[in-house]
C-alpha positions in Angstrom: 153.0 156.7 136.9 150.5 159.1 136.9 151.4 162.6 136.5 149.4 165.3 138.1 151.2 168.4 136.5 150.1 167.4 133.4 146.4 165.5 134.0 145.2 167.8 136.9 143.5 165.4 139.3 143.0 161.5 140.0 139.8 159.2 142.4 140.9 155.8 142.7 139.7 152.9 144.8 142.0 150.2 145.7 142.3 147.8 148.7 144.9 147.6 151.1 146.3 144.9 153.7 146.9 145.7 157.1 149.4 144.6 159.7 146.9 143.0 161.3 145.8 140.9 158.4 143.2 142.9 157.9 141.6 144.0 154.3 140.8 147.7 154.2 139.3 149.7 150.9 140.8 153.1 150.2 139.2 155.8 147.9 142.6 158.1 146.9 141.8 161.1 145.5 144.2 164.2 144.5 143.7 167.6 142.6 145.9 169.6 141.4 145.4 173.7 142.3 147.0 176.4 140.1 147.4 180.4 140.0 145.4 182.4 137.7 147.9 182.0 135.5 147.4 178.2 135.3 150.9 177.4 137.1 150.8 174.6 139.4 150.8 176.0 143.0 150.5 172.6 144.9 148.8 169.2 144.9 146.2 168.7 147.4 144.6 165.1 148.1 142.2 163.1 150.5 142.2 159.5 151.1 139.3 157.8 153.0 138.3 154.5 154.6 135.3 153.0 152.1 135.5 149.0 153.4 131.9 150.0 154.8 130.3 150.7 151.4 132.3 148.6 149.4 131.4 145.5 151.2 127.6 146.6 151.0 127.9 147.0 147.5 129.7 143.6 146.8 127.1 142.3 148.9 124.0 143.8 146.8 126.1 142.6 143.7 126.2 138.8 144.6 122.7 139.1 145.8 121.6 140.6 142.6 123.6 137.9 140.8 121.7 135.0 142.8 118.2 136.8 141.9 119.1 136.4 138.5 120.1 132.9 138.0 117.0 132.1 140.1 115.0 133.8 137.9 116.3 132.1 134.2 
């Protein structure tokens, strides 16, 4: 388990599965913010709907990858 006390912050992009059987792709990210002191006053975090990107860039990847064998 990651441990934001100690590392300060994480950004992570993972898919998830919805009732609906529906694939969604999360980007997770949290930060840790601290005193002047450096004590840890709370964790904040965001976490955001990508699917939109991350299926344009799979999509520019395969296409990429079928320029490429075309071209050898």
């Amino acid at each position: 388990a990651l441990d934001l006390a100690t590392v300060g912050h994480y950004d992570q992009e993972y898919r998830i599965l919805r009732p609906d059987g529906s694939t969604r792709w999360i980007r997770d990210r949290a930060f840790s913010i601290r005193d002047d002191q450096g004590n840890l006053l709370r964790i904040a975090g965001l976490a955001e709907d990508i699917t939109d990107r991350k299926l344009t860039e799979i999509a520019l990847q395969q296409q990429t990858g079928k320029e490429a064998l075309r071209w050898k």
